[in-house]
VONU-519543 format. One line per 8 residues: number of its first residue (from 0); their letters; for each residue x, y, z of N, C-alpha, C. Coordinates in steps of 0.001 Angstrom, whole numbers, plus 500000, padded with zeros to 6 digits. Example, Ala and Ser with C-alpha at 12.3 -4.5 7.8 and 13.67 -1.06 7.14 Angstrom:
REM residues 2
0	AS	513190,494310,507800,512300,495500,507800,513200,496700,507800 ~ 512850,497750,507080,513670,498940,507140,512900,500030,507870
//
This chain:
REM residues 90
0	XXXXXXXX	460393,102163,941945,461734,102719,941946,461660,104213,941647 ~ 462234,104990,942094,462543,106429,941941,463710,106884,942121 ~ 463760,108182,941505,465520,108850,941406,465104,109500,942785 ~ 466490,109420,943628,466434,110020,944712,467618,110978,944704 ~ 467872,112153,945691,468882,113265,945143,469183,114099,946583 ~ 470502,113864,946865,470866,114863,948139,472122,115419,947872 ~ 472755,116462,948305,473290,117436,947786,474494,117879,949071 ~ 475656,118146,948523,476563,117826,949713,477364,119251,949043
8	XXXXXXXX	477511,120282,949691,478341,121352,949587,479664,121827,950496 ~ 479824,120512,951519,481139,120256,952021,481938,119266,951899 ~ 482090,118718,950605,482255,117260,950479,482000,116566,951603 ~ 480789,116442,951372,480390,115269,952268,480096,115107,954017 ~ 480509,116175,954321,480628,116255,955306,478826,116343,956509 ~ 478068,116940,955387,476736,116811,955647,475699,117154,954207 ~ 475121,116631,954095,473679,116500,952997,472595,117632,953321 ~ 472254,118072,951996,470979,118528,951964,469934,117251,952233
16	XXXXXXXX	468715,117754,952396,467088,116875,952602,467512,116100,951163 ~ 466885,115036,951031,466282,114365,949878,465446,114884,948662 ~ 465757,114878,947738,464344,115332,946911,464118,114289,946007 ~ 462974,113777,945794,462168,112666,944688,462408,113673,943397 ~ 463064,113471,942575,463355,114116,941176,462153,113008,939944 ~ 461672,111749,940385,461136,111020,939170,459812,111518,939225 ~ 459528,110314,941040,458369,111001,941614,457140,110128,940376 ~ 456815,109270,940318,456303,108495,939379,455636,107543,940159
24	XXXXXXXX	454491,107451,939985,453749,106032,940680,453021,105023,939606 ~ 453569,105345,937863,452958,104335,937282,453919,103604,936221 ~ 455131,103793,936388,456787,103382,936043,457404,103647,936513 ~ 458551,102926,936368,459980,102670,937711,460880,103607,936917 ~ 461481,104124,937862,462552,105092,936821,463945,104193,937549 ~ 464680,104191,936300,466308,102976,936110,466935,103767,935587 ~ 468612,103110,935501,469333,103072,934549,469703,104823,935131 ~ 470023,104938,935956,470063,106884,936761,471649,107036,936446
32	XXXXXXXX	472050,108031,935637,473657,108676,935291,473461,109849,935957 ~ 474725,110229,936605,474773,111679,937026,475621,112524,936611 ~ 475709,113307,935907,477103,114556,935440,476604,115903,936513 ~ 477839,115815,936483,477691,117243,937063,479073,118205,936444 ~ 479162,119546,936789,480347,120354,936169,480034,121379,937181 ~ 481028,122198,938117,480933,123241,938673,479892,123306,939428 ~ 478361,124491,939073,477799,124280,939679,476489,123907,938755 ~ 476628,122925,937595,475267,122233,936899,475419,121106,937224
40	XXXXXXXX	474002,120509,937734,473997,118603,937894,472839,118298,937145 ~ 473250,117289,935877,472571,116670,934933,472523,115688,935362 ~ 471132,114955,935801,470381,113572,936052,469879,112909,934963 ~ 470520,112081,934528,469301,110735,933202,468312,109457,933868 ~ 467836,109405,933598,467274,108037,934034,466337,107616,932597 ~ 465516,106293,933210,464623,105767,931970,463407,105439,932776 ~ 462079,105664,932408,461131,105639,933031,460651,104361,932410 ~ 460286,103528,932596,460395,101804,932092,458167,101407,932768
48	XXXXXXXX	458125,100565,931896,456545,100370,932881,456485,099183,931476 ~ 455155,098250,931802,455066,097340,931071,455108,097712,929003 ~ 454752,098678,928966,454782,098769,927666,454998,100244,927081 ~ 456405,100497,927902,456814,101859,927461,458673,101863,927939 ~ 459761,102535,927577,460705,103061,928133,461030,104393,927525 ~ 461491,105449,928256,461328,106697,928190,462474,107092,928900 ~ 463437,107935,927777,464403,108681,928729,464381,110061,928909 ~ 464413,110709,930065,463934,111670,930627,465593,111941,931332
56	XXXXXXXX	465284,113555,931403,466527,113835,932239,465443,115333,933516 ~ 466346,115389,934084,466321,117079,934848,467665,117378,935155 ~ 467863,119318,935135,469097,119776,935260,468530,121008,936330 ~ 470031,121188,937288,470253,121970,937654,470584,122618,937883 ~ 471365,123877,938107,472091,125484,937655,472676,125980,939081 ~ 472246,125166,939657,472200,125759,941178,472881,125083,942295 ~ 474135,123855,941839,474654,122202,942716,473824,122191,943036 ~ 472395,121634,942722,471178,120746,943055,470816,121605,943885
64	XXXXXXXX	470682,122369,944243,469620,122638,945217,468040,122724,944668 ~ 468093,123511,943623,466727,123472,942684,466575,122680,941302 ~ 465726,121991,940839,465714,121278,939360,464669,121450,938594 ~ 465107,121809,937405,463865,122134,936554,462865,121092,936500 ~ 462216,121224,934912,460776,120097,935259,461551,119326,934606 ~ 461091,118011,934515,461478,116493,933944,461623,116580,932225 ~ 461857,116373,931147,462082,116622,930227,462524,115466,930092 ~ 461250,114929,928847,461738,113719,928126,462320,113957,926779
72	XXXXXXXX	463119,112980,926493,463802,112756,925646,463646,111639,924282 ~ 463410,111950,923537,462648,111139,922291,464164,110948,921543 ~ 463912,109300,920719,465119,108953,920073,464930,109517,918757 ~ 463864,110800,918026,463955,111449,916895,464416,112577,917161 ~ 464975,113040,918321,465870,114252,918880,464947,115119,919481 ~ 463894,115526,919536,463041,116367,920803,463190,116303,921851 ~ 462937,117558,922412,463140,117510,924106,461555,118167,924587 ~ 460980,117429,925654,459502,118206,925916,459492,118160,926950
80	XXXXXXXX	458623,119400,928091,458652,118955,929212,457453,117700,929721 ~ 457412,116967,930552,456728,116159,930943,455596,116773,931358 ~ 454065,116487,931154,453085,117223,931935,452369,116225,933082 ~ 452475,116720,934408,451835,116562,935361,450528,115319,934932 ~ 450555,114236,935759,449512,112896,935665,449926,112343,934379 ~ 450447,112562,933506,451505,112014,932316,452859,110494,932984 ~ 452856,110012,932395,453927,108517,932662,455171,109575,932881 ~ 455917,109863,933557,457286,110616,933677,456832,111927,934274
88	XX	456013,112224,934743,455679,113301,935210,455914,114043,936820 ~ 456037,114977,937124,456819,114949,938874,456801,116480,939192
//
Protein backbone atom coordinates (compact mmCIF):
# COMPACT_ATOMS: atom_id res chain seq x y z
CA UNK A 1 0.00 0.00 0.00
CA UNK A 2 1.23 3.53 -0.64
CA UNK A 3 0.07 7.22 -0.35
CA UNK A 4 -0.66 8.29 -3.73
CA UNK A 5 -1.12 12.26 -4.58
CA UNK A 6 -2.47 14.30 -7.66
CA UNK A 7 -3.12 17.79 -7.61
CA UNK A 8 -5.99 19.64 -9.31
CA UNK A 9 -5.65 23.56 -9.72
CA UNK A 10 -8.98 23.85 -11.67
CA UNK A 11 -11.20 22.13 -9.50
CA UNK A 12 -10.96 19.25 -11.01
CA UNK A 13 -11.17 19.84 -14.16
CA UNK A 14 -7.67 18.17 -14.91
CA UNK A 15 -4.81 16.59 -12.50
CA UNK A 16 -1.32 16.96 -12.10
CA UNK A 17 0.98 13.42 -12.71
CA UNK A 18 0.83 11.21 -9.63
CA UNK A 19 3.46 11.34 -7.07
CA UNK A 20 4.29 8.21 -4.56
CA UNK A 21 4.64 10.48 -1.31
CA UNK A 22 5.25 6.95 1.07
CA UNK A 23 7.15 5.15 -1.53
CA UNK A 24 7.97 2.22 0.97
CA UNK A 25 8.63 -1.37 -0.04
CA UNK A 26 9.00 -2.80 3.55
CA UNK A 27 5.50 -1.39 5.25
CA UNK A 28 2.17 -0.47 4.01
CA UNK A 29 1.41 3.04 4.62
CA UNK A 30 -2.72 3.37 6.03
CA UNK A 31 -4.94 5.26 7.78
CA UNK A 32 -3.97 8.57 4.94
CA UNK A 33 -5.82 12.17 6.32
CA UNK A 34 -5.50 15.07 4.13
CA UNK A 35 -5.71 18.91 5.32
CA UNK A 36 -5.09 21.28 3.26
CA UNK A 37 -5.57 25.41 3.75
CA UNK A 38 -5.00 27.84 0.80
CA UNK A 39 -2.00 26.90 -0.64
CA UNK A 40 -0.46 24.17 2.27
CA UNK A 41 -1.43 20.33 1.89
CA UNK A 42 -0.72 18.31 5.05
CA UNK A 43 -0.67 14.41 4.37
CA UNK A 44 -0.74 11.81 7.62
CA UNK A 45 -0.57 8.36 7.16
CA UNK A 46 0.84 5.29 9.40
CA UNK A 47 3.53 3.19 8.11
CA UNK A 48 2.33 -0.30 9.71
CA UNK A 49 4.69 -3.66 8.90
CA UNK A 50 4.68 -6.76 11.14
CA UNK A 51 6.23 -5.31 14.17
CA UNK A 52 6.15 -1.62 13.94
CA UNK A 53 3.39 1.39 13.36
CA UNK A 54 4.73 4.76 12.66
CA UNK A 55 3.08 8.00 12.00
CA UNK A 56 4.69 10.02 9.53
CA UNK A 57 3.35 13.02 7.74
CA UNK A 58 4.75 15.31 4.55
CA UNK A 59 3.74 19.00 3.85
CA UNK A 60 3.49 21.17 1.18
CA UNK A 61 3.76 25.09 0.65
CA UNK A 62 3.21 24.95 -2.84
CA UNK A 63 -0.95 23.11 -3.46
CA UNK A 64 1.17 19.99 -3.79
CA UNK A 65 3.08 20.48 -6.39
CA UNK A 66 6.37 19.92 -4.31
CA UNK A 67 6.66 17.95 -0.72
CA UNK A 68 9.13 18.01 1.72
CA UNK A 69 10.89 14.80 3.13
CA UNK A 70 8.67 12.33 5.16
CA UNK A 71 8.86 13.21 8.82
CA UNK A 72 8.01 10.85 11.40
CA UNK A 73 6.20 11.45 14.18
CA UNK A 74 6.91 9.88 17.68
CA UNK A 75 4.08 9.65 20.47
CA UNK A 76 6.89 11.49 23.00
CA UNK A 77 6.39 14.62 20.68
CA UNK A 78 9.53 14.64 18.16
CA UNK A 79 9.47 15.25 14.72
CA UNK A 80 12.58 13.66 12.52
CA UNK A 81 13.12 13.44 9.09
CA UNK A 82 13.00 9.86 7.78
CA UNK A 83 16.44 8.68 6.31
CA UNK A 84 16.57 7.04 2.99
CA UNK A 85 16.58 2.70 3.21
CA UNK A 86 15.02 3.43 6.82
CA UNK A 87 11.12 1.77 7.34
CA UNK A 88 9.21 5.20 6.21
CA UNK A 89 11.68 6.40 4.07
CA UNK A 90 10.95 7.95 0.26
Amino acid sequence: NEVLFRASTDGGASFADKTNLSNTTDSDSERVEVDADEDSVVITWWETNQTDETPVMRVSSDNGVTFGPILRLSSNGTIREAVDGEEGGG
